[in-house]
TIMI-2910 file (N, C-alpha, C, CB; in pm, 1 decimal, decimal comma, always signed):
<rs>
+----------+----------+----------+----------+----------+----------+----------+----------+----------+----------+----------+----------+------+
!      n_x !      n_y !      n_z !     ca_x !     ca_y !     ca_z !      c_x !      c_y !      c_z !     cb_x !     cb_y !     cb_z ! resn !
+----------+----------+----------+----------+----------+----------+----------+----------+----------+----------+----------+----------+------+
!    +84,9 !   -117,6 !     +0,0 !     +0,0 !     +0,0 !     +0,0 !    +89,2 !   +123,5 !     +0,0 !    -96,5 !     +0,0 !   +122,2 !  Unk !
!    +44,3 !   +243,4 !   -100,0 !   +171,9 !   +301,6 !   -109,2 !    +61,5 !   +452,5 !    -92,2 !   +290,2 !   +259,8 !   -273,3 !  Unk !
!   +109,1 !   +552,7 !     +5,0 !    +12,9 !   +665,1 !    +38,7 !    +82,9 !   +775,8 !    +77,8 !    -83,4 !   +633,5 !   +144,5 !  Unk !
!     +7,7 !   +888,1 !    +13,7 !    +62,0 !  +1024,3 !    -87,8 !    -11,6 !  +1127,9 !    +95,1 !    -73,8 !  +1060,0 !   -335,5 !  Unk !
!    +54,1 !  +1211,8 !   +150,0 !    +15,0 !  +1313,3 !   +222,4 !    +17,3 !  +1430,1 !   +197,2 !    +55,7 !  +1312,5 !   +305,0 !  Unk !
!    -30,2 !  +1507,7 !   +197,8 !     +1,0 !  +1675,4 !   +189,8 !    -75,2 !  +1729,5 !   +298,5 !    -48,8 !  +1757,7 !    +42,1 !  Unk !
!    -25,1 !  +1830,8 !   +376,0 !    -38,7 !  +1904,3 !   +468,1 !    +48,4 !  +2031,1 !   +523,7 !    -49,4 !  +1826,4 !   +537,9 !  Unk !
!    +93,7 !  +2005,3 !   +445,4 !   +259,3 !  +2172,3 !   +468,2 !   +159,3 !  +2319,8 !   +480,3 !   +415,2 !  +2212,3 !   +235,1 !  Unk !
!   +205,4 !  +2400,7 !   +505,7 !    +82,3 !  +2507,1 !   +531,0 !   +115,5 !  +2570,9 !   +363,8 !   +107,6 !  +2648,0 !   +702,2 !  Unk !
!   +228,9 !  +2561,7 !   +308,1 !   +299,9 !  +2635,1 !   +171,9 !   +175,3 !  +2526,9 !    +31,2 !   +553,6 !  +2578,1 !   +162,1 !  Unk !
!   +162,9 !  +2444,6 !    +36,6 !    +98,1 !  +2358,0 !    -38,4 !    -18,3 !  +2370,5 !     -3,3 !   +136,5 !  +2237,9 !    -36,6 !  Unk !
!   -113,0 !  +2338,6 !   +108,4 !   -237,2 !  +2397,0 !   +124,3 !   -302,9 !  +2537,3 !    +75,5 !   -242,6 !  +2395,6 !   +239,0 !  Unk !
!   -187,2 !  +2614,3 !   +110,3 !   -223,3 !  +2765,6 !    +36,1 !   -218,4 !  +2744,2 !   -144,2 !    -78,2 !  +2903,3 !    +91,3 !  Unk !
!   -148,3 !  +2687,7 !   -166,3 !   -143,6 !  +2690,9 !   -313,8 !   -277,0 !  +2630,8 !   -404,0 !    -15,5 !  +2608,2 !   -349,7 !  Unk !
!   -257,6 !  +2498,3 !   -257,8 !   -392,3 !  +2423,3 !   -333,6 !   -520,0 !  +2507,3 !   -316,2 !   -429,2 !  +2265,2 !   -264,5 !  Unk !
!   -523,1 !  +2532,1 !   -201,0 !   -651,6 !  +2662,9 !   -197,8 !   -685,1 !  +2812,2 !   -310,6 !   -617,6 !  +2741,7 !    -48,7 !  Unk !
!   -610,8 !  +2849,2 !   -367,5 !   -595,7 !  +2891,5 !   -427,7 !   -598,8 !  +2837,4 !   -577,3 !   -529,6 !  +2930,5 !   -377,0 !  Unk !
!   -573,7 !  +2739,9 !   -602,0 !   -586,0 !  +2648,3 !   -714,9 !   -737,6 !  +2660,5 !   -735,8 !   -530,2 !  +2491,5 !   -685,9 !  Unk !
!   -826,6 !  +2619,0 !   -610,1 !   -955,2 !  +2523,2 !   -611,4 !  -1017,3 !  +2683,5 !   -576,0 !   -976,1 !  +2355,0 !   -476,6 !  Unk !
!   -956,0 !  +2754,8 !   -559,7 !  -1098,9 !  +2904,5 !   -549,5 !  -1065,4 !  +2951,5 !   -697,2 !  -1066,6 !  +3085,1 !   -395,4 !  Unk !
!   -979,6 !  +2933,2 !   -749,4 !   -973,3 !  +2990,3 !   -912,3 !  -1067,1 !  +2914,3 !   -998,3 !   -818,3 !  +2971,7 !   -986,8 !  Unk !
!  -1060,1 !  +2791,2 !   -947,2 !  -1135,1 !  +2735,7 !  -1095,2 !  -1250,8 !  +2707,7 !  -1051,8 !  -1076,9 !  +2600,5 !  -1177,5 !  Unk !
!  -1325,5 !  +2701,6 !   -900,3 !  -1443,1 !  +2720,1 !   -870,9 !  -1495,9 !  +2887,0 !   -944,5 !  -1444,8 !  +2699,8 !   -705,6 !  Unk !
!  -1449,4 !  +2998,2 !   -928,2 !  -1464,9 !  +3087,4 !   -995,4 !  -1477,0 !  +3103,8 !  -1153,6 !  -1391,3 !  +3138,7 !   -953,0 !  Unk !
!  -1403,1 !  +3036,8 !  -1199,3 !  -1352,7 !  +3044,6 !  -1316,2 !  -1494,5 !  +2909,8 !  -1400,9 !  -1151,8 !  +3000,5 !  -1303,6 !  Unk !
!  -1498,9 !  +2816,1 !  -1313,9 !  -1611,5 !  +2736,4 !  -1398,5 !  -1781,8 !  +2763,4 !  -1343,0 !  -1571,0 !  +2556,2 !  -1379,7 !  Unk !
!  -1774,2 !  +2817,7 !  -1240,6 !  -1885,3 !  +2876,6 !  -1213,5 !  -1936,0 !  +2988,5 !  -1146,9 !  -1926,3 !  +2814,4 !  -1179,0 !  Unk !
!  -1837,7 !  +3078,7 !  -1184,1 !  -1880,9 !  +3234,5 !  -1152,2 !  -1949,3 !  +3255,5 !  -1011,4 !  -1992,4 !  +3289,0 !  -1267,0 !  Unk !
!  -1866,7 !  +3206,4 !   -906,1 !  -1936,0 !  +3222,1 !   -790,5 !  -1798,3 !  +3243,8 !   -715,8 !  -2042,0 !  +3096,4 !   -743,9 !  Unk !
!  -1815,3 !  +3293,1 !   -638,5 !  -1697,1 !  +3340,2 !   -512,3 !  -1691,2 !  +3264,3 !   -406,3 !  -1718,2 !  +3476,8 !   -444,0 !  Unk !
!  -1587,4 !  +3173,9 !   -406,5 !  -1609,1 !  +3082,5 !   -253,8 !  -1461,0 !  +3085,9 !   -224,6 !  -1683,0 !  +2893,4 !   -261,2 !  Unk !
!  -1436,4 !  +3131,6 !    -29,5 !  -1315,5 !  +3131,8 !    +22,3 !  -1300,1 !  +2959,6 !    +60,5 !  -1307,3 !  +3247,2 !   +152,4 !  Unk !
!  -1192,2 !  +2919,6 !     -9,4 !  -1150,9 !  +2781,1 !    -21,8 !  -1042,8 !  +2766,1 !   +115,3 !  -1074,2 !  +2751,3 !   -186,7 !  Unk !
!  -1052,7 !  +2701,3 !   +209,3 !   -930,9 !  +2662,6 !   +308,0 !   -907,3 !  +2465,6 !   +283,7 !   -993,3 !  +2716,3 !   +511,7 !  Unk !
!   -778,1 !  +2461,9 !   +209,5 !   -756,2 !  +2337,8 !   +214,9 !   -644,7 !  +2291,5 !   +321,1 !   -728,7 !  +2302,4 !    +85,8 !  Unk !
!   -659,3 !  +2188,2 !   +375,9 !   -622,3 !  +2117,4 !   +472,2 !   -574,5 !  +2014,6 !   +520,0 !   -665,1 !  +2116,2 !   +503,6 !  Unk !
!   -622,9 !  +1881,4 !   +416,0 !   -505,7 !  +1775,4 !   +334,5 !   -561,5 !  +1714,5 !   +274,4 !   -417,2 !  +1680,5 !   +396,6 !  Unk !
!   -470,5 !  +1626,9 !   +225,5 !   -500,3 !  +1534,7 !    +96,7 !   -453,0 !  +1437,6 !   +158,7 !   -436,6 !  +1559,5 !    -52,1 !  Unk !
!   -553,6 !  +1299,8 !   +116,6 !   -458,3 !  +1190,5 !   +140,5 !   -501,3 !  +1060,5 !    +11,3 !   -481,3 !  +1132,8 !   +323,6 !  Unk !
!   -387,9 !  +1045,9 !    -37,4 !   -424,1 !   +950,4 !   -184,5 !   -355,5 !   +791,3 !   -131,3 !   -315,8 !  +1029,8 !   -368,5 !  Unk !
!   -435,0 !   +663,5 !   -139,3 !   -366,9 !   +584,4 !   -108,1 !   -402,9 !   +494,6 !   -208,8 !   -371,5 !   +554,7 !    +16,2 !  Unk !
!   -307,9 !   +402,7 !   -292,2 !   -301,4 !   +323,8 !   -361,8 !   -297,9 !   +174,2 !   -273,6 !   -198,3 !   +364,7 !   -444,9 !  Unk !
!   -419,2 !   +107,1 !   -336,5 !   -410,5 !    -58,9 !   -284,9 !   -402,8 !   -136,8 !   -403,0 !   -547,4 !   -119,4 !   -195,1 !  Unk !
!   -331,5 !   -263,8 !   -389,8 !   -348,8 !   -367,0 !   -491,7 !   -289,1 !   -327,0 !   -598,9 !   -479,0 !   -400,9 !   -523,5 !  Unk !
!   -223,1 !   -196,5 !   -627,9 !   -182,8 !   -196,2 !   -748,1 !   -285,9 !    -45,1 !   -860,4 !   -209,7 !   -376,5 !   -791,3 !  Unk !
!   -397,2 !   -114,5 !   -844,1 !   -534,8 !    -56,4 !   -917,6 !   -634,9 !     +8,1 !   -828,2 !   -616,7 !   -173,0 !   -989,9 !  Unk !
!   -643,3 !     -0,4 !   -687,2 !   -741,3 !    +81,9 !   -653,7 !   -690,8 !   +213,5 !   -548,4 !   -849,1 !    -12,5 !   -592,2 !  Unk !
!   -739,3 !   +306,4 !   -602,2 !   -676,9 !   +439,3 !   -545,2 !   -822,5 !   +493,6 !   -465,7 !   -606,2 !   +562,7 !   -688,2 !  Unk !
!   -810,8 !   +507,9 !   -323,9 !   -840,9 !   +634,6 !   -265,2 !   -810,8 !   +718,1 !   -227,5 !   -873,7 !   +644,5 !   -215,4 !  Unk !
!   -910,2 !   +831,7 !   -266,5 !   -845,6 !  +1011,1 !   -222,0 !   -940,2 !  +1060,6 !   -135,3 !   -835,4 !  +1143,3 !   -361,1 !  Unk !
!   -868,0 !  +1101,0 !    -30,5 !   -948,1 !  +1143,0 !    +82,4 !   -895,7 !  +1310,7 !   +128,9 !   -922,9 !  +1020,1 !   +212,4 !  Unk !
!   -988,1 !  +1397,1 !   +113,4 !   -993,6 !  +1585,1 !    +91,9 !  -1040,2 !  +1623,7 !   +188,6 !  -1082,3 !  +1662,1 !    -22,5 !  Unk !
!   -958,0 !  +1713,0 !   +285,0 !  -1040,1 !  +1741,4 !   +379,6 !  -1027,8 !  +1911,6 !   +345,4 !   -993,9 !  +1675,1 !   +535,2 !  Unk !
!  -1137,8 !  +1986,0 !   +323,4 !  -1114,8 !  +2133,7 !   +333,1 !  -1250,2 !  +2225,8 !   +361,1 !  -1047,3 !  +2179,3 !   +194,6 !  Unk !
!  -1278,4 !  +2346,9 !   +380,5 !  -1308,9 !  +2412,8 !   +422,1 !  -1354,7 !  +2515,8 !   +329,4 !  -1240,8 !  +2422,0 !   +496,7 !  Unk !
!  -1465,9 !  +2516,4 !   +305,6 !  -1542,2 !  +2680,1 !   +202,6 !  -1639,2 !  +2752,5 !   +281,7 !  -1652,1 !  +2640,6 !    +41,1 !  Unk !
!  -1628,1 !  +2862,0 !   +226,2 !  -1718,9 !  +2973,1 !   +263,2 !  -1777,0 !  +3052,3 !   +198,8 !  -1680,4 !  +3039,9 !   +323,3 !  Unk !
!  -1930,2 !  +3076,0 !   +183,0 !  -1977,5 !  +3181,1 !   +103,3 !  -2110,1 !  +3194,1 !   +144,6 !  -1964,0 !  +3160,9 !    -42,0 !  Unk !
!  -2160,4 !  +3330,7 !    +74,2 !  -2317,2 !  +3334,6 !    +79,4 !  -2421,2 !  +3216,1 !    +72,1 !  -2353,5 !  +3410,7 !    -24,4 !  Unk !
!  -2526,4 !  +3281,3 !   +156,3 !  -2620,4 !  +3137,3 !   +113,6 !  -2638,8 !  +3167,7 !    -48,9 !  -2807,7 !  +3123,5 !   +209,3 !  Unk !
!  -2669,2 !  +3328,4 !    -68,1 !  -2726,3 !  +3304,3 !   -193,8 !  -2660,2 !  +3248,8 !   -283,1 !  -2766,3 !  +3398,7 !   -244,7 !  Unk !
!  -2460,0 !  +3299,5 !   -265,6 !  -2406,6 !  +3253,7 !   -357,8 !  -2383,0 !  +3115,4 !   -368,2 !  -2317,6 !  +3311,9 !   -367,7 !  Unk !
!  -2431,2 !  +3046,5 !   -261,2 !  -2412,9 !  +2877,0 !   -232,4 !  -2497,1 !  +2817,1 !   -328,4 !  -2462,0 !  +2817,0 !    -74,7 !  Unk !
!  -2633,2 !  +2923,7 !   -309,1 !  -2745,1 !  +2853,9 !   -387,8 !  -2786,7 !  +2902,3 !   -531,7 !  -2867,0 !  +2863,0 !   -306,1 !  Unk !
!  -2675,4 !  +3017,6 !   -610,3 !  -2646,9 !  +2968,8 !   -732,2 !  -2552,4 !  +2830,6 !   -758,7 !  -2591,3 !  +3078,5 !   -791,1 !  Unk !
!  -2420,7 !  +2824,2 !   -685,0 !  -2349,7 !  +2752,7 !   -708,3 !  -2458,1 !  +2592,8 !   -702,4 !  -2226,6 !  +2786,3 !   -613,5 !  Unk !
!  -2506,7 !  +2587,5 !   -638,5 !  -2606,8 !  +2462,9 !   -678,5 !  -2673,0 !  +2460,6 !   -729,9 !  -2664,7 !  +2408,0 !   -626,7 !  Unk !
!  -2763,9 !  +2518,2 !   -774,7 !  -2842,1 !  +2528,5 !   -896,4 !  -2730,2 !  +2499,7 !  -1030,5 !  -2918,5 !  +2690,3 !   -899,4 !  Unk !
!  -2611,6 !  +2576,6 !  -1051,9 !  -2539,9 !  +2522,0 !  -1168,8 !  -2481,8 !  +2402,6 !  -1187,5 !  -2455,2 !  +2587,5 !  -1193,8 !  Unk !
!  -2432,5 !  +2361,0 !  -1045,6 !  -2349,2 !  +2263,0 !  -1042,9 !  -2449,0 !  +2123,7 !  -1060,8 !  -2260,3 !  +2275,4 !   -907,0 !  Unk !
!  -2578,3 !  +2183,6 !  -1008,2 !  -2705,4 !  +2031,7 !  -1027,7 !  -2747,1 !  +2056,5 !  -1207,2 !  -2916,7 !  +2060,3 !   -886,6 !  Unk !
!  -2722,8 !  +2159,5 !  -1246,6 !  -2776,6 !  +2204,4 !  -1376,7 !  -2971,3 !  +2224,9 !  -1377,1 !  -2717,4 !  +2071,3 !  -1495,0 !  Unk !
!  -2949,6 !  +2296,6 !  -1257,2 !  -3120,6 !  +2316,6 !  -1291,3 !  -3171,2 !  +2499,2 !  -1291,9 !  -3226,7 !  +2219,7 !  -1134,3 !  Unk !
!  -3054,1 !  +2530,9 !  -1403,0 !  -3090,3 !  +2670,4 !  -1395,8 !  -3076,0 !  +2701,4 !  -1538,3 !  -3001,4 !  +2762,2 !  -1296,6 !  Unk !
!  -3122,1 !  +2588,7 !  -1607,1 !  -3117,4 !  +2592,7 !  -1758,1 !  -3265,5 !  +2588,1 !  -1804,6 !  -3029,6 !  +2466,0 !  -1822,0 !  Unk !
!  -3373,4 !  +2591,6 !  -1754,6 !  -3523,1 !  +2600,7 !  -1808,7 !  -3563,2 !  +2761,5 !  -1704,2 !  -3642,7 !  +2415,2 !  -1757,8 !  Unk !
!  -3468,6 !  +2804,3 !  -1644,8 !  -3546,7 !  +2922,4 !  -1535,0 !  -3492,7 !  +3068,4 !  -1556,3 !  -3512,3 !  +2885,5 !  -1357,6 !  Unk !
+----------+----------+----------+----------+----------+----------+----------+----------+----------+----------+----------+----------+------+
</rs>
């Protein structure tokens, strides 16, 4: 079993920043992203789990565009 950590505070910031750009960027909504770790573990060769632990913040309203797009039910309204 071979398993991947991240938790450095220098890499969390980056990744946070990664994941508030392209939350922005693919759905035009503003969310403060705090990431916190990653953990990827390979079994058997072929089966990989990834386990994300992080932290967002935003409006309800802007929560509840971001779901409406992300479910796609803001395409008949």
């Amino acid at each position: 079993m071979d398993e991947l950590r991240v938790s450095s505070k220098l890499m969390n910031s980056l990744i946070s920043r990664f994941i508030r750009k392209k939350i922005k960027r693919c759905c035009g909504q503003n969310v403060n992203v705090s990431f916190n770790q990653i953990v990827v573990t390979v079994k058997d060769g072929d089966k990989v789990r990834v386990h994300l632990e992080l932290d967002a913040d935003t409006t309800s309203s802007e929560f509840e565009k971001l779901m409406i797009k992300m479910l796609g039910l803001g395409d008949g309204e």
